[in-house]
N, C-alpha and C positions, 0 to 999 in steps of 0.2 A: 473454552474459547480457543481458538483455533485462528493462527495468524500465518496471514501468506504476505510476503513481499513481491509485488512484481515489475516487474522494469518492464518500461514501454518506448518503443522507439515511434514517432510520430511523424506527420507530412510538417514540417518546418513553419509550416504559414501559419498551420493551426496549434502550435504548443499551448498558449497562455487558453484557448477555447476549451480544448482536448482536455488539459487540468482540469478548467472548471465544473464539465459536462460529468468528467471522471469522480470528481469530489465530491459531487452531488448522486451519486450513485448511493443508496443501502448498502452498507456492508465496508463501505472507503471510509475508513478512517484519518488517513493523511494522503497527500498527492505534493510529491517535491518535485521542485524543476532541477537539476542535476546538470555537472557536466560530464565529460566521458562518451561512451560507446552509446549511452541510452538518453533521452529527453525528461522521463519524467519517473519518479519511482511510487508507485502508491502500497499503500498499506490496508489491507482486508485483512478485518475481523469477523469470524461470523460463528454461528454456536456449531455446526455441525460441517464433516465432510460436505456432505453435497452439495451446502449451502455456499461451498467455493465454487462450483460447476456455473452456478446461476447468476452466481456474482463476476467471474471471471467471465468464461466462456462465454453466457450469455449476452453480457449488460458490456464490462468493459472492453472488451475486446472488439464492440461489434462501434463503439463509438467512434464517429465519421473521424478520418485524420489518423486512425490509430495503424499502425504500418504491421507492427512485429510485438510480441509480447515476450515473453519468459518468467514463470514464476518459481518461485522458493518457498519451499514451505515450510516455517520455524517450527524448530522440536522441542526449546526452552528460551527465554529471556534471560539474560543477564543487564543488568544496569547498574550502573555506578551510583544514581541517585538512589535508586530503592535500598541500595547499601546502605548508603549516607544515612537516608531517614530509617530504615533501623536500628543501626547503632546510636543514632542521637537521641532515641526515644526515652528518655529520663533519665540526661543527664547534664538538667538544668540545674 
């Protein structure tokens, strides 16, 4: 699995649409509204490289309202809860 973050900056009128339109895309798994430099940050999952191109480039990028993008693209997870629930795992 293969996870990309992207920050999107938006036309202002359209944020709460540009979310929705975003979220509903294959491959978005989350879509935050943010403050800061950016509007909204969404989260693609997808199984393979390329399958960022079609999701990105493709699909989100091209939905109405969407200004500027920038993506990142995660090399490992770390989480404090996946900790948590390993270490508690039998020690009720």
């Amino acid at each position: 699995m293969l996870t990309a973050i992207v920050m999107i900056r938006t036309d202002p009128q359209r944020i709460p649409e540009v979310a929705q339109e975003i979220s509903e895309l294959k491959g978005v798994s989350e879509v935050y509204s943010v403050t800061g430099d950016w509007d909204l940050i969404a989260m693609v999952r997808v199984q393979q490289h390329d399958d960022l191109a079609v999701v990105i480039a493709d699909r989100l990028s091209k939905v109405e309202g969407v200004v500027e993008t920038v993506t990142q693209i995660a090399f490992r997870m770390y989480s404090k809860l996946d900790l948590d629930d390993a270490f508690s795992l039998g020690m009720d």
